[in-house]
N, C-alpha and C positions, 0 to 999 in steps of 0.2 A: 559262558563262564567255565575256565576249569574246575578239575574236580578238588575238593575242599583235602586235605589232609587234616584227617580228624586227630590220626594217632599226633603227629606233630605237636597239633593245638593243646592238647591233652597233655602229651608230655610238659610243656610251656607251663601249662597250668597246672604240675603237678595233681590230675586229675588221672587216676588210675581208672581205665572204662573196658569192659569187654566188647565184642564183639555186635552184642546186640544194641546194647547203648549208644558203640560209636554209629550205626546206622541209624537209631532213633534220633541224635545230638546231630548227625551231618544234614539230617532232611530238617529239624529245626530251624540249623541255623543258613539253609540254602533258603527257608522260607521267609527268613529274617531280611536275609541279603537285596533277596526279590524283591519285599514290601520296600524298604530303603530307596531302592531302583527307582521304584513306581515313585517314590515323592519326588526324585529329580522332574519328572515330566511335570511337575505343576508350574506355571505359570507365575512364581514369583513377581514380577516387575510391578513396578511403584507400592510394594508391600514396604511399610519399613519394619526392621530389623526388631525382636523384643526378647527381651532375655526372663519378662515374667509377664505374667497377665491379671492378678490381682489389683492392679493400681496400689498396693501400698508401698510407701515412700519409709517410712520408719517402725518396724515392728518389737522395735529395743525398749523395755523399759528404763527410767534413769538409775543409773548408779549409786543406791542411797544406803550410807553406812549405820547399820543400826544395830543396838543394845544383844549381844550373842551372848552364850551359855560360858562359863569360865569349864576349864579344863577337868575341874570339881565336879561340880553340877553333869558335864556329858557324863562321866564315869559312876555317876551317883548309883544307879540302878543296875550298871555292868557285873556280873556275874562272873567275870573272869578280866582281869586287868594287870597288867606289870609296867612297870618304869613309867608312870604316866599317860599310858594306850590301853587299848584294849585288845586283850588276847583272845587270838581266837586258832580253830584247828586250820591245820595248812591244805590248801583245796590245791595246791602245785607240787608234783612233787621232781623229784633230779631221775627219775627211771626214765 
């Protein structure tokens, strides 16, 4: 296998790494590579294919429309509210 460009990967990934990271992150992910490797050598044939192992067939409850709060009542206890919502301080800001 050649050798990995860390800086590359990193760049891609917008992932800013020093020196000792990208050496920690290349033998990671050389360790990753490796294990991967080692599954091709198993013996797949007459396995069939599964995309889960569970056995569950439907885990969705039904879609049942029932009796909710009017617009009133959510705001009833709200502490800070305008135009019909509820105001609150801005956790985003344009900096």
């Amino acid at each position: 296998m050649s050798k990995i460009d860390i800086s590359r990967i990193a760049k891609l990934a917008n992932i800013p790494l020093d020196d000792e990271n990208k050496n920690k992150l290349e033998e990671q992910l050389l360790e990753t590579i490796y294990y991967i490797e080692s599954l091709q050598e198993i013996n797949t044939d007459g396995k069939e294919p599964t995309n889960q192992v569970t056995g569950l067939k439907n885990i969705f409850r039904e879609d049942i429309i029932s009796k909710s709060f009017s617009q009133e009542e959510a705001l009833r206890n709200s502490s800070c509210t305008e135009k019909g919502m509820f105001k609150v301080k801005a956790i985003l800001s344009s900096d």
